[in-house]
C-alpha positions as CSV (number, residue, x, y, z in Angstrom):
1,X,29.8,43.8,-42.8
2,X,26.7,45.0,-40.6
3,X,24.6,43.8,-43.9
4,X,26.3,40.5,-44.0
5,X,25.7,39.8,-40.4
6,X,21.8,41.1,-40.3
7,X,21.1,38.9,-43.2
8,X,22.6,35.6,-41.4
9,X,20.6,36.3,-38.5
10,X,17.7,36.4,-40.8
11,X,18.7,33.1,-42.4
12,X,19.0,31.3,-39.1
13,X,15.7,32.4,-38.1
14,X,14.2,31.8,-41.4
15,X,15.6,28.3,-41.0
16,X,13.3,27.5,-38.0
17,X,10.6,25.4,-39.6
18,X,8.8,25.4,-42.8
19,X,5.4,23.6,-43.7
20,X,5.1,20.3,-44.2
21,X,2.3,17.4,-45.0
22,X,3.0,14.2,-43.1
23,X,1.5,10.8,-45.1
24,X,0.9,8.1,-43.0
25,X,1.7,4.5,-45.0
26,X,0.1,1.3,-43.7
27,X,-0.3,0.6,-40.0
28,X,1.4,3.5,-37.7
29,X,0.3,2.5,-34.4
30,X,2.9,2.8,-31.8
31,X,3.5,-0.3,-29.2
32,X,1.4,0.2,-25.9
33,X,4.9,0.3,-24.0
34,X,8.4,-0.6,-23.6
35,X,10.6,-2.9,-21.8
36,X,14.6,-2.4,-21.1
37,X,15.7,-5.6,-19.3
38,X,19.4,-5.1,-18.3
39,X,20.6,-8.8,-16.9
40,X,24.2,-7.2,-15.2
41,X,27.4,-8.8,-16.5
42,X,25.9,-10.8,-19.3
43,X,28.3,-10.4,-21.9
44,X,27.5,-11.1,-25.7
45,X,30.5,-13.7,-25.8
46,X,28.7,-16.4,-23.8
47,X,25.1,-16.0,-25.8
48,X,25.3,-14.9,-29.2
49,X,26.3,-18.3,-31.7
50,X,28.4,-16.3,-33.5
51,X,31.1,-15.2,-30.9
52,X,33.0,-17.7,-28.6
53,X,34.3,-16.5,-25.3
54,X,38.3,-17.4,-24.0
55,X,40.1,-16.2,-20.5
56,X,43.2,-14.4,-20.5
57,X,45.3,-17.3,-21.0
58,X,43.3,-18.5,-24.1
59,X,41.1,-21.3,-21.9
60,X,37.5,-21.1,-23.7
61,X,34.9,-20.4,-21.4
62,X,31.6,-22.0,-22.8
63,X,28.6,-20.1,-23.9
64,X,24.7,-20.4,-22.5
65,X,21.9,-21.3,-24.7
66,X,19.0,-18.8,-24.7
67,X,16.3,-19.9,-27.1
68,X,14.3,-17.0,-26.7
69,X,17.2,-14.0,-26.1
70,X,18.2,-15.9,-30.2
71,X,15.0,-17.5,-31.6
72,X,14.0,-14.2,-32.8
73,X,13.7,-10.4,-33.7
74,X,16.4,-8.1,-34.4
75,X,19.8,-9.0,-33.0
76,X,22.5,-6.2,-33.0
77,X,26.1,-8.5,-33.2
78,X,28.6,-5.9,-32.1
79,X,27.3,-3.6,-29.1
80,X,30.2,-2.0,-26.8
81,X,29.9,-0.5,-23.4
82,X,32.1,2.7,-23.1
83,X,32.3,2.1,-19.5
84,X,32.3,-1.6,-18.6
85,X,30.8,-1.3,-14.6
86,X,27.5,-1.0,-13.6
87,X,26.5,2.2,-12.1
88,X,28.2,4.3,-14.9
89,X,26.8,1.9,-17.4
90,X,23.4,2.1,-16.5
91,X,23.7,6.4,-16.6
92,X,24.5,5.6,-20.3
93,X,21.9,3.5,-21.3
94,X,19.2,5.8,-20.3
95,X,20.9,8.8,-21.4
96,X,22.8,7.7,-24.4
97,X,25.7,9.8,-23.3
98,X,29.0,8.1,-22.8
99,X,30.5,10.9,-19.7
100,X,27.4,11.2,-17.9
101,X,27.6,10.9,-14.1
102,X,24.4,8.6,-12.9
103,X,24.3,11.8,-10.3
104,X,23.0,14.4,-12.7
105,X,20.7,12.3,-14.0
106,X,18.0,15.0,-12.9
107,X,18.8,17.2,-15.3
108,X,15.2,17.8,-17.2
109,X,15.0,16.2,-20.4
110,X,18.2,14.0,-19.5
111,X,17.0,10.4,-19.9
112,X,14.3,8.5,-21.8
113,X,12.5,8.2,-18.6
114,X,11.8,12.3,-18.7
115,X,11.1,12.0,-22.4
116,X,8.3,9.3,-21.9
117,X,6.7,10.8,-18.6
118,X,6.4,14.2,-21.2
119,X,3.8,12.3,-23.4
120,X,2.2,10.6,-20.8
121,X,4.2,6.9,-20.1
122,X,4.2,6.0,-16.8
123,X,7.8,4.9,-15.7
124,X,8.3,1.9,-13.4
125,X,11.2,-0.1,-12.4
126,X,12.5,-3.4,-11.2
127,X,16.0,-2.9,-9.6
128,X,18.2,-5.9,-8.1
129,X,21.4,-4.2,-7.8
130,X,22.0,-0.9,-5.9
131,X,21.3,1.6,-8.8
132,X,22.2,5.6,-8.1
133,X,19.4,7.6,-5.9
134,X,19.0,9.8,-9.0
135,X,18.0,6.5,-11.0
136,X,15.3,5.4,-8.6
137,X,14.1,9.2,-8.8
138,X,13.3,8.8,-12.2
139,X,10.4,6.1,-12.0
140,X,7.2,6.7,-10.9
141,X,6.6,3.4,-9.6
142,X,9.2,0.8,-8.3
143,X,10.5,-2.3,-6.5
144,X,14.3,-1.8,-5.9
145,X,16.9,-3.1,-3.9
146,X,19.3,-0.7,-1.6
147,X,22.4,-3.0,-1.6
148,X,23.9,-5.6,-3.9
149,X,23.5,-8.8,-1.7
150,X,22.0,-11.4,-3.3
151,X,20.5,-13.2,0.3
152,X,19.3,-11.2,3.4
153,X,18.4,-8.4,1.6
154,X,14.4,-7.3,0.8
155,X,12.9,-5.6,-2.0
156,X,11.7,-2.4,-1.0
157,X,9.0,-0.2,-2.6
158,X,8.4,3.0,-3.9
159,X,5.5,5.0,-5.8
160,X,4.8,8.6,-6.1
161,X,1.2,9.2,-5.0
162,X,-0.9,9.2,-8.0
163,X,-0.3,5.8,-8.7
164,X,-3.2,3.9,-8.8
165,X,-3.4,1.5,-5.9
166,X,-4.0,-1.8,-8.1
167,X,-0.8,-1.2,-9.2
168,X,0.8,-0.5,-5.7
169,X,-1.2,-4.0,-4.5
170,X,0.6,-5.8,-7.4
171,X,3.8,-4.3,-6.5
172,X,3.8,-5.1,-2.7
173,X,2.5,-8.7,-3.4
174,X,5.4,-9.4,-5.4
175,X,7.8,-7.9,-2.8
176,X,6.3,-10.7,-0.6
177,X,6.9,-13.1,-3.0
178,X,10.8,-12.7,-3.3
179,X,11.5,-15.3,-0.4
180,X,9.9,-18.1,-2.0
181,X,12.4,-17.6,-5.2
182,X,15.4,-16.8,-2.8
183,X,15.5,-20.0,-0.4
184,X,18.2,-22.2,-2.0
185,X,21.6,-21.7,-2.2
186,X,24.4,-21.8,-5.0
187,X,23.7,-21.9,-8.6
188,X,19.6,-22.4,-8.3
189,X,20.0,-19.3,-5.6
190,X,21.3,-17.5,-8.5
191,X,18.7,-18.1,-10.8
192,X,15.8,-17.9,-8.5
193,X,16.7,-14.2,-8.1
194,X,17.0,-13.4,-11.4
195,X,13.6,-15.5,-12.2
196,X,11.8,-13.2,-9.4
197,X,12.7,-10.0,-11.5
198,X,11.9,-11.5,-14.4
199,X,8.4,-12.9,-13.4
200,X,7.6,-9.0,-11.5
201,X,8.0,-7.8,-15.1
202,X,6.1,-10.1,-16.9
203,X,3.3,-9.0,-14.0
204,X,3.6,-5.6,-14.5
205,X,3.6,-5.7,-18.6
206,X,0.2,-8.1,-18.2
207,X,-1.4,-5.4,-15.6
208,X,-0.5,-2.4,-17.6
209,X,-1.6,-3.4,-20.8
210,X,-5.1,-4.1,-19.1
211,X,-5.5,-1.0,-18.1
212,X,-4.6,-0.1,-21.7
213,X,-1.9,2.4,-20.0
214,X,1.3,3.1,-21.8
215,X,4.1,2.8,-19.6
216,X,8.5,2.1,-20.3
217,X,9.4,-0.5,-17.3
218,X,13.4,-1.0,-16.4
219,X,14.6,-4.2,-15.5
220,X,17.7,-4.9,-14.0
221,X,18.6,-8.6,-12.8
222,X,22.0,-8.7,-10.9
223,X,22.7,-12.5,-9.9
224,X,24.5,-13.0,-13.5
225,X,27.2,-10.5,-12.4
226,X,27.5,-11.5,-9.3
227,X,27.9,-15.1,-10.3
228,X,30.7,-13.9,-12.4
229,X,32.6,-12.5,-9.4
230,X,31.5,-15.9,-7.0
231,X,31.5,-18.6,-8.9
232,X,33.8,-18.7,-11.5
233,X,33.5,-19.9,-15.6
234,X,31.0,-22.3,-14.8
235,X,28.5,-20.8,-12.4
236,X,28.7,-18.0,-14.2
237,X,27.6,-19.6,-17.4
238,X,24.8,-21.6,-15.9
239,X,23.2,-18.7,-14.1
240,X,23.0,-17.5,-17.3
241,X,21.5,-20.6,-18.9
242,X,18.8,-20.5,-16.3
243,X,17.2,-17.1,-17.8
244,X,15.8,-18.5,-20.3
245,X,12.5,-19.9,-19.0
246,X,11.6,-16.6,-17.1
247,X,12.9,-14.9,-20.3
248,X,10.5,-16.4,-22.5
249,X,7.6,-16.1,-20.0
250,X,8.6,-12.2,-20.2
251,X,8.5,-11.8,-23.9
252,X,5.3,-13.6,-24.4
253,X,3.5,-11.5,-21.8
254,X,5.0,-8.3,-24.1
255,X,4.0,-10.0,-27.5
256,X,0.2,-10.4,-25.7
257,X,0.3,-7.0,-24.9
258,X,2.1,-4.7,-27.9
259,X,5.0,-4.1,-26.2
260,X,8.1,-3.8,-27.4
261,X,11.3,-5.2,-25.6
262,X,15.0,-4.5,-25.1
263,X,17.1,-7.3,-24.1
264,X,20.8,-5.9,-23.3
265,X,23.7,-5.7,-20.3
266,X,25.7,-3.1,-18.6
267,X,28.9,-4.9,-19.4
268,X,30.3,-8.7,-19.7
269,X,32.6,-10.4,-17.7
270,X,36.4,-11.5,-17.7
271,X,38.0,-14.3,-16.3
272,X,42.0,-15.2,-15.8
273,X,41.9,-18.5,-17.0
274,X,38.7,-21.5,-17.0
275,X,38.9,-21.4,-13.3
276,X,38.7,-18.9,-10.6
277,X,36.6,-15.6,-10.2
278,X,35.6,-12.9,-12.7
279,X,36.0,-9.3,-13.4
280,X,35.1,-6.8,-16.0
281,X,36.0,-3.0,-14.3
282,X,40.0,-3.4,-13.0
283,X,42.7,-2.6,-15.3
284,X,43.1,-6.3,-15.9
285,X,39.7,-7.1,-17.1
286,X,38.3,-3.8,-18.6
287,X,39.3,-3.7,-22.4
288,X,38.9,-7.4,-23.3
289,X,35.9,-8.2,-25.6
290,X,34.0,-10.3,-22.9
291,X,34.1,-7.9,-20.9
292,X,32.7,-4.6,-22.8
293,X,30.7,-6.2,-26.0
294,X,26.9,-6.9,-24.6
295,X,24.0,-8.7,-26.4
296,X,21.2,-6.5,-27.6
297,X,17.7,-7.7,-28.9
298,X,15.0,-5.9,-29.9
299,X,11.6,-7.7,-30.4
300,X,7.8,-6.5,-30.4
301,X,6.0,-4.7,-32.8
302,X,7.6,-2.4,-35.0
303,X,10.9,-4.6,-35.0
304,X,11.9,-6.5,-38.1
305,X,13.5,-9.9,-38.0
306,X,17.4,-9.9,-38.4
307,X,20.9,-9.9,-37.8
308,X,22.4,-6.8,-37.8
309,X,26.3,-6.5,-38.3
310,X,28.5,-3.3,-37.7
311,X,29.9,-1.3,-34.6
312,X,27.3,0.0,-32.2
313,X,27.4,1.4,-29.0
314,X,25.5,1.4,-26.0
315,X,24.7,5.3,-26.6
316,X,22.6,4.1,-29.5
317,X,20.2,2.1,-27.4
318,X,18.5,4.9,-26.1
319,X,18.0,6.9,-29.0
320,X,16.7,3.4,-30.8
321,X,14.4,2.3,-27.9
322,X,12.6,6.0,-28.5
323,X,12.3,5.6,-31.8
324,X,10.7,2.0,-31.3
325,X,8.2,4.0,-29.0
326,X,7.4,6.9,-31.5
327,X,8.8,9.3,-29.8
328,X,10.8,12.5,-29.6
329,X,14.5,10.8,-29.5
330,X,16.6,13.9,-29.3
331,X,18.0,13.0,-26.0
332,X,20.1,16.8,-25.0
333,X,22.8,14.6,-24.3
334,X,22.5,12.2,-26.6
335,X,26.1,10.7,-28.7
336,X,23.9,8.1,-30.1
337,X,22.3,6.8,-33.2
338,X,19.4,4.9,-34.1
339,X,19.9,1.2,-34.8
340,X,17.9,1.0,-38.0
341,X,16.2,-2.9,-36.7
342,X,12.4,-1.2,-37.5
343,X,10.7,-2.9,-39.8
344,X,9.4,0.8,-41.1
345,X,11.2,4.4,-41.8
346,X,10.6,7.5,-43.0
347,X,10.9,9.3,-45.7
348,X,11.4,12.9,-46.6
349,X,10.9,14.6,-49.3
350,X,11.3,18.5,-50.6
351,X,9.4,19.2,-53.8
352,X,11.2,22.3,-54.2
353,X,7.9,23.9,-55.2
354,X,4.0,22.9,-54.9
355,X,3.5,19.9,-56.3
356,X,2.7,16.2,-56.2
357,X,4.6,13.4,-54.9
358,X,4.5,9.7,-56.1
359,X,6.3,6.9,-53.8
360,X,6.7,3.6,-56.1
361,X,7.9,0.0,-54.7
362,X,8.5,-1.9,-57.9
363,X,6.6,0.3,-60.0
364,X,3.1,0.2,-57.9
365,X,2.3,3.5,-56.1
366,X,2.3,2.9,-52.4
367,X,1.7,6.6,-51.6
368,X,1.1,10.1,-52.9
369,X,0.7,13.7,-51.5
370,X,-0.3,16.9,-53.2
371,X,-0.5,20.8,-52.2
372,X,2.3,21.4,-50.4
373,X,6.1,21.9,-51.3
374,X,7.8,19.6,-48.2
375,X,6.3,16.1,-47.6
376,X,7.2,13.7,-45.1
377,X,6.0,9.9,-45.5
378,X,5.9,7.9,-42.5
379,X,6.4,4.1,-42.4
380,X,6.9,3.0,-45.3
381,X,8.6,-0.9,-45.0
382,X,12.7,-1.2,-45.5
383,X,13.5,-1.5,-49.3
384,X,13.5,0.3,-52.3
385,X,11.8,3.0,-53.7
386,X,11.5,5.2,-56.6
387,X,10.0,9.0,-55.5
388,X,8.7,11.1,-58.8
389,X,7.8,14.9,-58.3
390,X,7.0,17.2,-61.4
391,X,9.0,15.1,-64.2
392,X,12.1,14.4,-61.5
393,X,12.5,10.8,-60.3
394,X,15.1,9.5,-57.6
395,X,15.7,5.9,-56.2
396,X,15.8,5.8,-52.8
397,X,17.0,2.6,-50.5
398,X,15.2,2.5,-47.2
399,X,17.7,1.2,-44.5
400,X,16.8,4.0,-41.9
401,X,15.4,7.4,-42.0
402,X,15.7,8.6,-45.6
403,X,15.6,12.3,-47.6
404,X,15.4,13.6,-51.3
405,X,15.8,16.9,-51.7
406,X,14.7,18.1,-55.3
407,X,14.8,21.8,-54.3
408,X,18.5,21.8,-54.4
409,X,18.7,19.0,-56.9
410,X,21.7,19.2,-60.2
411,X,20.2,18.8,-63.2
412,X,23.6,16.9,-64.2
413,X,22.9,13.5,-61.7
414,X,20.6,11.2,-63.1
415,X,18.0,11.4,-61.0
416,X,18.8,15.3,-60.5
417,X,18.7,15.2,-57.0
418,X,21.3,15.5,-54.3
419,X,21.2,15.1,-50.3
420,X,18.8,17.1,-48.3
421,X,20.1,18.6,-45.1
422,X,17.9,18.6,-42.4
423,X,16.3,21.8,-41.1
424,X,17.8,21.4,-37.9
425,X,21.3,20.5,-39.9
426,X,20.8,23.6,-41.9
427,X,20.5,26.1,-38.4
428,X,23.6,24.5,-36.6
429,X,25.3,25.0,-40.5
430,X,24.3,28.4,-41.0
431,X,24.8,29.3,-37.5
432,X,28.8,28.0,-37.7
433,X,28.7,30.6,-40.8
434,X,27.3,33.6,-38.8
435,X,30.1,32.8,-35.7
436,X,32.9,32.2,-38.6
437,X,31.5,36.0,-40.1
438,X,31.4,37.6,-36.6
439,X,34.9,36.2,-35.6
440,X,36.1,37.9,-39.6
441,X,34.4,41.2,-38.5
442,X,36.6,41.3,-35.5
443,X,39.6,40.1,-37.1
444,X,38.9,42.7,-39.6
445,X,38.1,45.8,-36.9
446,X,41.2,44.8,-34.8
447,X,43.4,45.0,-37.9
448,X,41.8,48.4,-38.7
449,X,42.6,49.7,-35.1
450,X,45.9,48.4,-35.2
451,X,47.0,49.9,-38.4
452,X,45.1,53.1,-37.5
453,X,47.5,53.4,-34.0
């Protein structure tokens, strides 16, 4: 028994991490930054073609036309929120955990925001609605809003001191700016303070990418929500309409300036019936479609053009946004996926032994590696492959994040190979067999005691 256990500690620290070559395949420059706009209580009903929105009592609603949240990149159809209200929401968007409480978002290494600042992104914000204290601790740089009130309230600013002070100038000249797009009243009062966030954004993506300084900027635009809960079906639906020319001035200041952008909610909005006011957190409201399925659109570099179908969840935005980014997306508290809308994966491959490695896309070699036993190919375009490696072949389709594994191949497949598991797989599987084997050895020592007595 003492053997047994001695050698599985050996195996789990064995497992730690092996050699391995990395190829590089094409272009694998990562975007100079990232953008998460979150327009709160835009729900995927009233601006995706494909879905149509109804109140309780079956009344449609009408839908908005967004040329540029539609026109292009990669769409995901079916996004849920596990939590359909704002403050909750927002905790797992950054976190990709569905329980988190926006009040321990301190906790180091919790969000993409501590991820980023880690390899050197700057984190800013834009906040309309009256976010947790612990989510304005995150950024580095922000304008944000301490309550939810759409007039009489002022931006205020914040900065931690190594900011540079171009950037504070910017910032502060668009907090004087916010009257001018909050004057009127009713529906164009609506959109006027979303259009302000919008256009800080668009200011702050053009600035940052001057200074050729990687950053990941928040965005949260709250008159779409609150139009839901004021204005009923069809102020709601027009507020939303009137994104659209900000919008587009947003994403073309990103496409001039590598970055990639996330266009999303924290939840939709429900309504009784065609008239009357909204909801999306009650009882009444919070498990109807409109109410928990939000848009998501990725676009920028990196991002392939398409419809994607299937259930997602909000958890997988963060770990997907990360990815987009190139970087490190094993969030601690992460429940989430990545959405596979890159254009460009990689690919992993165990030789088992030294030797060389041949990638093929329809028979032409796109990459090869030599010397080294464990290979991992980096962005190589979604499709088909064929990987060849000392007289073994396998076909691999590229939707994601692929591996073959020759060393543990069966000579009996045809292409002789089966699955690889993941070294970090491999240490959570061995180390379920080492607890299994101590809890045996227990069971085993009590049983001796017991019949000894």
């Amino acid at each position: 028994m003492r053997l047994l256990f001695a050698l599985l500690v050996l195996l789990v620290l064995a497992g730690s991490g092996r050699p391995t070559t990395e190829v590089l395949v094409g272009d694998g420059s990562d975007p100079a930054g990232a953008v998460l706009l979150v327009v709160d209580g835009m729900g995927a009903n009233y601006v995706y073609p494909e879905l149509e929105a109804r109140a309780i009592d079956g009344s449609p609603l009408g839908s908005a036309l967004l040329f540029n949240l539609t026109g292009e990149g990669a769409r995901v159809l079916n996004v849920t929120v596990p939590v359909p209200e704002t403050g909750p929401s927002h905790s797992v968007l950054v976190s990709g955990c569905s329980w988190v409480d926006p009040t321990i978002l301190g906790t180091p290494e919790a969000t993409i925001f501590d991820l980023a600042r880690e390899t050197g992104l700057v984190c800013l914000a834009v906040l309309q609605r009256g976010d947790a204290i612990s989510m304005v601790l995150e950024q580095d740089a922000l304008l944000f809003f301490d309550d939810n009130s759409l007039w009489g309230a002022e931006p205020l600013l914040g900065c931690r001191a190594d900011i540079p002070v171009d950037l504070v100038e910017l910032l502060q000249a668009w907090r004087d700016r916010f009257p001018q797009y909050n004057r009127e009243r009713g529906v164009p009062g609506y959109v006027g303070y979303n259009a302000w966030g919008l256009d800080v954004a668009a200011a702050v993506v053009s600035a940052m990418g001057s200074k050729s300084c990687p950053f990941l900027l928040l965005v949260n635009v709250g008159a779409v929500d609150s139009a839901g809960h004021n204005l009923g079906p069809k102020g709601y639906v027009e507020t939303i309409s009137g994104l659209d020319a900000p919008l587009g001035r947003l994403i073309e200041a990103c496409e001039s300036n590598n970055v990639v952008i996330l266009i999303t909610a924290d939840h939709g909005m429900s309504f009784p019936a065609g008239q009357g006011k909204g909801g999306h957190s009650s009882a009444k409201y919070s498990s109807r479609t409109e109410s928990v399925m939000v848009p998501a659109v990725f676009m920028g570099p990196g991002v392939d053009d398409l419809i994607l179908a299937g259930n997602w969840s909000e958890m997988d935005l963060a770990p997907t946004i990360l990815y987009l980014l190139g970087l490190e997306t094993d969030l601690p508290l992460s429940e989430g996926q990545i959405i596979p809308v890159s254009k460009c994966f990689n690919l992993e491959v165990d030789a088992g032994k030294v030797t060389d490695v041949e990638v093929r896309r329809d028979g032409d070699v796109v990459a090869r590696a030599t010397g080294d036993s464990h290979y991992i190919f980096r962005n190589l375009e979604r499709g088909s492959y064929s990987v060849e490696s000392g007289g073994r072949g396998a076909l691999v389709f590229l939707n994601g994040d692929q591996s073959v594994d020759f060393a543990r191949g069966s000579g009996g497949s045809p292409e002789g190979v089966l699955p690889l598991i993941s070294d970090r797989m491999s240490r959570r599987f061995i180390a379920a067999i080492l607890i299994l084997a101590i809890n045996v050895a227990g069971a085993v020592l009590i049983f001796r005691v017991v019949r000894r007595n």
